[in-house]
C-alpha positions in Angstrom: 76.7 105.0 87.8 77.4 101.3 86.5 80.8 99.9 87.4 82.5 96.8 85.4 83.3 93.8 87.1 86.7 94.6 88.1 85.5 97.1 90.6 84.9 96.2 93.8 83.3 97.9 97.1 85.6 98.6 100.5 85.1 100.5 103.4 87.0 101.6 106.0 86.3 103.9 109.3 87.9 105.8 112.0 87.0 108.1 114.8 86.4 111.4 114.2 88.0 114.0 116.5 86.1 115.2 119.5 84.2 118.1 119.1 83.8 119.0 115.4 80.3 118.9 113.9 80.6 115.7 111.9 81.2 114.1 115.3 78.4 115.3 116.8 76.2 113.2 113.8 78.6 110.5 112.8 80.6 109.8 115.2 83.4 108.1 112.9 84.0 108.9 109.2 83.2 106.5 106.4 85.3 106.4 103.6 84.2 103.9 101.1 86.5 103.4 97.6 85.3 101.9 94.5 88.6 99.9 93.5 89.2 98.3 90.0 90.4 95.4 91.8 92.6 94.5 89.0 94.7 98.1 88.2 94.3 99.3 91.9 93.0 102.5 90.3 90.5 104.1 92.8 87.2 104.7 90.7 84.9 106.8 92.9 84.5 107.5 96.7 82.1 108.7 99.3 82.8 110.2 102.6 80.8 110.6 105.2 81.2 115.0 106.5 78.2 116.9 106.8 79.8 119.7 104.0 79.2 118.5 100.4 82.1 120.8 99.3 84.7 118.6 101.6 83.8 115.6 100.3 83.6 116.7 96.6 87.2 118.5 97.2 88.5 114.8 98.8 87.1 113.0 96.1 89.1 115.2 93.4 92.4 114.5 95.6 91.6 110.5 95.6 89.9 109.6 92.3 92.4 108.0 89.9 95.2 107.2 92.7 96.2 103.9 92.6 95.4 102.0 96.2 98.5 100.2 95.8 101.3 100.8 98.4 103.5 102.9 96.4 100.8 105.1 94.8 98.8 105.1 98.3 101.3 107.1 100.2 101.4 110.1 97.9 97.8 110.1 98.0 98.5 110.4 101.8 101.1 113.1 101.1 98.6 115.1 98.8 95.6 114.7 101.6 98.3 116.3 104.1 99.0 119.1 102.1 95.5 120.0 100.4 92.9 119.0 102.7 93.3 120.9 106.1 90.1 119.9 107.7 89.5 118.3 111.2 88.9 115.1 109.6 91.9 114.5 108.5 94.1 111.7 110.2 90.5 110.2 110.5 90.5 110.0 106.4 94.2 109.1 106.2 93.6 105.9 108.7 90.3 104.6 107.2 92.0 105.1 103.9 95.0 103.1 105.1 92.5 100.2 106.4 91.2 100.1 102.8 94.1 99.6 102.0 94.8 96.6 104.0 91.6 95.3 102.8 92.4 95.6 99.1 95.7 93.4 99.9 93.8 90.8 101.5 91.0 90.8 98.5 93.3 91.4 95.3 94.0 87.9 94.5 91.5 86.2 95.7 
């Protein structure tokens, strides 16, 4: 998939609670959000969970939110509601690191 130039690449990770079976591999969950650094719009995501089918169902929840603050807490709202897995409050705190990221990187 090609990207423009206004996109850029963040990552953000958070420990996984203890024993679920992503765990036992990863450890921590990786979410990584490709961010048109100009809109805030999120482009695309990956997750890091063994099941292809959570992380496709995540990435329909996130794809399109804007990363900006206002926009960012729905998408936290939605995640809360809709996505019931173990992983969770992991997502939802590597999310927010992104988060912090993107406001350190958007100007600059």
């Amino acid at each position: 998939m090609n990207y423009s130039k206004e996109t850029i690449y963040i990552s953000g990770i958070s420990k996984l609670p203890t024993g679920m079976p992503s765990e036992n591999v990863y450890k921590s969950v990786d979410v990584a959000l490709i961010i048109n650094k100009k809109t805030g719009i999120i482009e695309n995501t990956s997750i890091t969970l063994l099941t292809d089918v959570a992380s496709d169902f995540l990435r329909s929840l996130i794809v399109g939110f804007n990363i900006r603050e206002t926009d960012i807490e729905v998408l936290f709202d939605e995640i809360r509601e809709r996505y019931h897995g173990s992983a969770q409050k992991a997502i939802i705190v590597a999310i927010k690191k992104i988060a912090e990221k993107y406001e350190l990187l958007k100007d600059s």
